[in-house]
N, C-alpha and C positions, 0 to 999 in steps of 0.2 A: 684685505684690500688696502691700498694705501692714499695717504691722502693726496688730493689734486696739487699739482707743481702753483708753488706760489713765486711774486716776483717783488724785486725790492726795488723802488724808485727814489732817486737821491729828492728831498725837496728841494725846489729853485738851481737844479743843478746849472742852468747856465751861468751863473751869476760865477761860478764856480771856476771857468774856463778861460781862457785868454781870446779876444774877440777874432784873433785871425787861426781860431779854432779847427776853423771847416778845412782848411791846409790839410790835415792829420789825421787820421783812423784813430790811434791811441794818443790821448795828452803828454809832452813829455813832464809834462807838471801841471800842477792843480792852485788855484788861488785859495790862500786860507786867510780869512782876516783877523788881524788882532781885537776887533771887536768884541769877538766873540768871550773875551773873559771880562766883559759886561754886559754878556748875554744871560740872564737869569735863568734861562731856561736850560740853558748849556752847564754854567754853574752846578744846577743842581743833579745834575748826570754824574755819575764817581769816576774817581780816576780813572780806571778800566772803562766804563761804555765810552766817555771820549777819547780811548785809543783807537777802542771799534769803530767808532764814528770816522776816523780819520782813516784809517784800514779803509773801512767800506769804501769810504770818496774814491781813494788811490785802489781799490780790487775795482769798485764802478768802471771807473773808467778803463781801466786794462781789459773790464769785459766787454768794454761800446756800449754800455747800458744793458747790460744782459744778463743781471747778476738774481741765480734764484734766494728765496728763501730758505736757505737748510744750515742748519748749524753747525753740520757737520762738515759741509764743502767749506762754509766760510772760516769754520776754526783751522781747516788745512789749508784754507790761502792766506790769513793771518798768521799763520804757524801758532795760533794762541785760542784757549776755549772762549768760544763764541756760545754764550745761551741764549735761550728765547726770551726772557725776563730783561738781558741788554738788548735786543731787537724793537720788546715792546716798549721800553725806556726812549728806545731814541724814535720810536714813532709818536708816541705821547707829549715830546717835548717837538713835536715838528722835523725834526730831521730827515725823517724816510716815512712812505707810506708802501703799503702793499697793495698787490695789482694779481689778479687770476689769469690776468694776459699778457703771454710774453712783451714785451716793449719790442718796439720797432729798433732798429739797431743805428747808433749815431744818428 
């Protein structure tokens, strides 16, 4: 039997978005701030999970918030291996949390 569909939620994703958002289905771009490299938490993430981080943002929104948890779909939309050990890194440090319910879409 296999296990139940799980799902990935960006944290604070609006924060993320251009405010004349609602314009648009898919973002043609994502705000990223330089803050974040005096984000400690971010910091201590290795080079690789903060490329996944940034992937995810940019797969998130190409899916309208719809993105499951599988590593194996994600390491084919990354083009790059995705393990569960980076998922649980960027849930730990606040980045994403998991959900058993699909997300409403946009």
């Amino acid at each position: 039997m296999s296990e139940p569909e799980r799902w990935i939620i960006v944290t604070g994703w609006d924060r993320h978005q251009h405010r004349d958002m609602a314009r648009t289905e898919i973002p043609p771009w994502l705000k990223v701030y330089t803050r974040l490299h005096s984000d400690d938490d971010f910091l201590k993430l290795t080079f690789h999970q903060r490329g996944v981080l940034i992937g995810l943002w940019i797969e998130y929104a190409r899916a309208r918030r719809q993105l499951t948890d599988s590593t194996s779909a994600l390491s084919r939309r990354l083009g790059h291996r995705v393990m569960r050990r980076d998922l649980d890194a960027l849930n730990h440090a606040g980045y994403i949390t998991f959900s058993a319910v699909k997300p409403a879409c946009c």
